[in-house]
C-alpha positions in Angstrom: 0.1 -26.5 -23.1 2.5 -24.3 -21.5 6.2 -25.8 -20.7 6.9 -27.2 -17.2 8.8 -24.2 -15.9 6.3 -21.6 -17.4 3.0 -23.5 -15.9 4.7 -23.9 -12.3 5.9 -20.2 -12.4 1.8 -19.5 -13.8 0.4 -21.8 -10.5 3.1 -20.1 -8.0 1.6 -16.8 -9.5 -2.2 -18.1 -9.3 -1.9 -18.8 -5.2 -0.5 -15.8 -4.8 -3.4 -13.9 -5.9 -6.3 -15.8 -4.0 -6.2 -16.7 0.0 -7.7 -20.3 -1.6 -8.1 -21.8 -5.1 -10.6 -24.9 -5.6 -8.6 -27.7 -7.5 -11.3 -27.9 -10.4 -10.7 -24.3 -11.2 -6.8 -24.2 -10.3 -6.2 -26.6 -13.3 -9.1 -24.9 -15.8 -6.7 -21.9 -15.2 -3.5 -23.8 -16.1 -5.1 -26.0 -18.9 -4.4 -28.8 -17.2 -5.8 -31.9 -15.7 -5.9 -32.5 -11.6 -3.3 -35.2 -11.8 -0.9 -33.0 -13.8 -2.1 -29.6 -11.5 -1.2 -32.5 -8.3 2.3 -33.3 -10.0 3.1 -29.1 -10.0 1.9 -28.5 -6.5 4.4 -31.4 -5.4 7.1 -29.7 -7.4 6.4 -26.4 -5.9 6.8 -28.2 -2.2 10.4 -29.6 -3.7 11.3 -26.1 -4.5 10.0 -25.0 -1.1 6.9 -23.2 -0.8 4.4 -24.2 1.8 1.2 -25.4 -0.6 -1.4 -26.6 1.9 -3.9 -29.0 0.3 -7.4 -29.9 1.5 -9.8 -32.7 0.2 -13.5 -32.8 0.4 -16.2 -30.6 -1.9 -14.6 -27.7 -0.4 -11.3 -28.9 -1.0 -8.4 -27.3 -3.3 -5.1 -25.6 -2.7 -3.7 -22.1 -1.2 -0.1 -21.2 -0.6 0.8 -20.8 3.6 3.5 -19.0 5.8 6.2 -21.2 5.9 9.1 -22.1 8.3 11.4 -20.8 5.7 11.6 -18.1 3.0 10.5 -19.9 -0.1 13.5 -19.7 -2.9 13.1 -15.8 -3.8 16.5 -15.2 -4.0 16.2 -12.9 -1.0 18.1 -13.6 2.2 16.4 -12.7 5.6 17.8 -9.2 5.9 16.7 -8.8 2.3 13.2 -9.6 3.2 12.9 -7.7 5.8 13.9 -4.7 4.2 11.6 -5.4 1.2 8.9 -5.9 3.2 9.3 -2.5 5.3 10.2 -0.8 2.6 7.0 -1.8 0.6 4.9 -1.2 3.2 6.3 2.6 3.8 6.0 3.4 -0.1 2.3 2.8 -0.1 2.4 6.3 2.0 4.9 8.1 -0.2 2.4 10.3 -2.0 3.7 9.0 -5.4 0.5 8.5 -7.4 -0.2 5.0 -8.6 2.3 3.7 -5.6 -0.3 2.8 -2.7 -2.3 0.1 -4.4 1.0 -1.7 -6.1 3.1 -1.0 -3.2 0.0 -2.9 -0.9 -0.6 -5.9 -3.2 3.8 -6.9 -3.1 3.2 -6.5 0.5 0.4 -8.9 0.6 2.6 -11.1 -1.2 6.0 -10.9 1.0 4.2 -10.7 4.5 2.3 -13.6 3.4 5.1 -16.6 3.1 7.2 -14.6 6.0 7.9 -17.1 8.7 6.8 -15.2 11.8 10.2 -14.4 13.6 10.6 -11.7 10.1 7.1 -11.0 10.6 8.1 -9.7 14.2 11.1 -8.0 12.7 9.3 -6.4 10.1 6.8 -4.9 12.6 9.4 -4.0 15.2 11.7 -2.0 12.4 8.4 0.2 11.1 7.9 1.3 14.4 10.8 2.7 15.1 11.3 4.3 11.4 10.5 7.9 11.1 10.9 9.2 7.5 11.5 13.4 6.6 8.1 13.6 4.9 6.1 12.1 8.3 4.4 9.3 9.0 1.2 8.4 10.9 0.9 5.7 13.4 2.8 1.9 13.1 0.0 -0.7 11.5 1.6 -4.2 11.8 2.4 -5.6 8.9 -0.3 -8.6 9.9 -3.0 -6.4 10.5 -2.7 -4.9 7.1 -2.2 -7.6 5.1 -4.8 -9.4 6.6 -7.5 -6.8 5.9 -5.9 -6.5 2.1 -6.3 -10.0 1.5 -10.1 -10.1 3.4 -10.5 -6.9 0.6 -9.5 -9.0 -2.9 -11.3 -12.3 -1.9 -14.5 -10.2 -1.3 -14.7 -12.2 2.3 -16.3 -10.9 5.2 -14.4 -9.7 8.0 -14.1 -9.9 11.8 -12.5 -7.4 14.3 -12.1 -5.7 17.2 -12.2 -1.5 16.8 -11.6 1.4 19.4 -12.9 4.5 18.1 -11.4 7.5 19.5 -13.5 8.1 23.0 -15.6 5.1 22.7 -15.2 1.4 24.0 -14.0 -1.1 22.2 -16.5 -2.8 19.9 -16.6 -6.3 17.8 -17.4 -5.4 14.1 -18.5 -7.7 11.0 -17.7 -6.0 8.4 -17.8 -6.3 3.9 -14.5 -5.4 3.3 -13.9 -3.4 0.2 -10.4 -1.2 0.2 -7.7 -0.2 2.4 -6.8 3.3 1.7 -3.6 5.1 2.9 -4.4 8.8 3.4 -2.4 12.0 5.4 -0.3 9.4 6.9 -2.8 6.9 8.0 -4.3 3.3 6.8 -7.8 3.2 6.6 -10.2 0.7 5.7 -13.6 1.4 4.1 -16.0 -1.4 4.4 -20.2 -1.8 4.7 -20.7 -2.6 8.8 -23.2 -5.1 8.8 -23.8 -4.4 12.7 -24.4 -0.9 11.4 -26.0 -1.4 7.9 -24.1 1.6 7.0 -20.2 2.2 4.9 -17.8 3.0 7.3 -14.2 4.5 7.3 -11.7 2.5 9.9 -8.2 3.6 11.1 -6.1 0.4 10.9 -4.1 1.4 14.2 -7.6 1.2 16.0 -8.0 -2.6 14.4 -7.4 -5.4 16.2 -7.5 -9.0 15.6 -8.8 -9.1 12.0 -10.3 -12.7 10.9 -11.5 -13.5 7.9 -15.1 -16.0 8.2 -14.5 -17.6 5.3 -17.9 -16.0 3.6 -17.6 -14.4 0.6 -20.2 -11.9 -0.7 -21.0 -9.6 -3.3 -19.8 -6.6 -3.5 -22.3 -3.3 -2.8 -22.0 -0.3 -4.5 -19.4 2.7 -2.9 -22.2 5.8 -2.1 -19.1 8.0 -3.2 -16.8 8.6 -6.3 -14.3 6.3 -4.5 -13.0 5.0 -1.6 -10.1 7.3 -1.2 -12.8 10.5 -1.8 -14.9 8.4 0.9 -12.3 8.6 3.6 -11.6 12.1 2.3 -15.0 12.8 3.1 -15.3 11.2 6.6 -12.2 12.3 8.1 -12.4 15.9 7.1 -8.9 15.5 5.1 -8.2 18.4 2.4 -8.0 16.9 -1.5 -4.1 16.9 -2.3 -2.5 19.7 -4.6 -0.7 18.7 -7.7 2.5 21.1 -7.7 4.0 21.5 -11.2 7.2 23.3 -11.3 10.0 23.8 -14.1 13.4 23.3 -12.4 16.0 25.2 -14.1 18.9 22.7 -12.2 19.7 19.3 -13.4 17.2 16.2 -12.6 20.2 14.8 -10.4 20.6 17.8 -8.2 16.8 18.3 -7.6 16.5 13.9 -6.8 19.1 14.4 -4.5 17.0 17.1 -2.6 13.6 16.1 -3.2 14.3 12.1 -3.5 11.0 9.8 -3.2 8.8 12.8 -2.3 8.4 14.1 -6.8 8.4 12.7 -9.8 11.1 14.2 -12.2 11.1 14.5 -15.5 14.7 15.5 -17.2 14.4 18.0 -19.9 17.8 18.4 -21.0 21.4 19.0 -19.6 20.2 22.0 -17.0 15.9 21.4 -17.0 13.9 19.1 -15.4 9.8 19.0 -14.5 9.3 18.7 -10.9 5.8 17.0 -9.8 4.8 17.0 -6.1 1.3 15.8 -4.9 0.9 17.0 -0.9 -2.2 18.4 1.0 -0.2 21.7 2.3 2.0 23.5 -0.2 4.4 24.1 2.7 6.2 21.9 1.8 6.3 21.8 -1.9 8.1 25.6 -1.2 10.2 24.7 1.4 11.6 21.8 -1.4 12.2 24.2 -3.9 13.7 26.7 -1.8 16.5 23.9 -0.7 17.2 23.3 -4.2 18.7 27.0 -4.3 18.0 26.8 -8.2 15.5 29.3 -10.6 12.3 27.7 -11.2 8.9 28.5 -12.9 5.6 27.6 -11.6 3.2 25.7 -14.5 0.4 25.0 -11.4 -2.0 25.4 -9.6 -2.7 28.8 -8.9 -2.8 28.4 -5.5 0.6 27.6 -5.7 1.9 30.7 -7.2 -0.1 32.6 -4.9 1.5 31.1 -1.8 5.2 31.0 -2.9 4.3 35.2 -3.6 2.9 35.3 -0.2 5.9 33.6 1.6 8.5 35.6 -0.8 7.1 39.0 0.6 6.9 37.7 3.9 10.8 37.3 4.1 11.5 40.4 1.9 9.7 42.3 4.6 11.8 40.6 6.9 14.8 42.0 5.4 13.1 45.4 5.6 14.4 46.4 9.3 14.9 50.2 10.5 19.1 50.8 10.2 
């Protein structure tokens, strides 16, 4: 049997992962019995986190909002921040980033006390970052559809489509994609009886019913190529680019929006993932450095297009 301090940190971890955990199960997970699984729940109170606690066949444990920021070492500017700036790098075109950057929102936005909640929403709506950003989802809104997605639970909402009036919608949740700038979340309508793609900003009042169901299979390759699909967005270009300029002059120019990869004193590989390779030039030409193009073609093709468009602008009569 795990220590005391390991098996509480294990139990804080478990309700974090599940909107509700039957008590049975909780302490089959732990190894435990109920009576010691009751003991670690009251010590996780003690410590401050808001465990709620039902009886009945249906009974068992989940971890609630509390009045106060459970012990996470973060003060309440610190939490705010966290919070926005989770929610902002699910958009930041960093590959991996979305669905990790989603499931530590979950977890913040979930024990917020709901005067940061407000604070959270109020600061992203006002934020604009250089790369763009779509329009504001609140921080409830999103995490509520998230958590509706990972405990396969069916979902209840209002939705606006854009010229149409306002509709209630049941819905199998299955993931929340972010995509040009925008949250989406693809579920199976059951008023429909049909997948659909929804913009999160159109979403309101999303309630879980506290059904669970199995999942259906995804008519597509994924749900990102499924919102690709419905919303006519163009597939993302993976620019490769030797930078002949050291990794800490191209991060200072490029920050969050590539990957770099220092190769030596003077080298580094530069990685940018965007739908228009605008911008991937426009990066490179603000570094003011020599570079080399490893990919794609298309790439190559439009730097050389937008190269002889400014020589020719050079080439005026005397």
């Amino acid at each position: 049997m795990a220590n005391t301090s390991s098996r509480t940190l294990g139990l804080l971890s478990l309700l974090q992962t599940h909107r509700h955990w039957a008590g049975p199960e909780l302490a089959e997970r732990l190894g435990v019995s109920e009576r010691t699984l009751r003991r670690d729940v009251e010590r996780l109170r003690e410590l401050g986190y808001p465990v709620g606690a039902t009886r009945g066949t249906d009974g068992g444990y989940q971890l609630a909002p509390g009045a106060v920021l459970p012990p996470l070492l973060l003060d309440d500017e610190e939490a705010v921040a966290l919070a926005v700036g989770v929610g902002d790098a699910a958009q930041s075109g960093v590959a991996g980033m979305e669905e990790a950057s989603l499931r530590a929102l979950t977890k913040v936005v979930r024990v917020l006390p709901p005067r940061l909640r407000a604070r959270v929403d109020a600061l992203r709506a006002v934020t604009r970052f250089a790369g763009g950003s779509g329009p504001v989802v609140a921080s409830g809104v999103l995490t509520a559809v998230a958590q509706a997605c990972r405990d396969e639970e069916r979902l209840r909402f209002g939705y606006t489509a854009r010229g149409s009036a306002p509709t209630d919608r049941e819905v199998e949740p299955h993931r929340v994609v972010a995509l040009g700038g925008r949250w989406y979340l693809v579920a199976y309508d059951l008023g429909r009886h049909d997948w659909r793609s929804f913009r999160l900003d159109r979403l309101t009042g999303p309630t879980a019913t506290g059904t669970r169901f199995r999942p259906r299979l995804l008519p597509s390759e994924d749900a990102v190529a499924f919102v690709r699909a419905a919303s006519g967005t163009p597939a993302p270009y993976t620019v490769e680019v030797l930078v002949h300029a050291p990794a800490a002059r191209v991060r200072q120019v490029v920050g969050r929006w590539g990957t770099i990869e220092p190769l030596g004193r003077d080298g580094c590989r530069l990685t940018m993932t965007s739908t228009s390779l605008d911008w991937p030039t426009q990066a490179l030409g603000n570094v003011g450095a020599e570079f080399e193009i490893l990919g794609p073609p298309e790439f190559a093709a439009h730097v050389r297009e937008w190269g002889a468009r400014f020589l020719r602008g050079t080439d005026t009569p005397a």
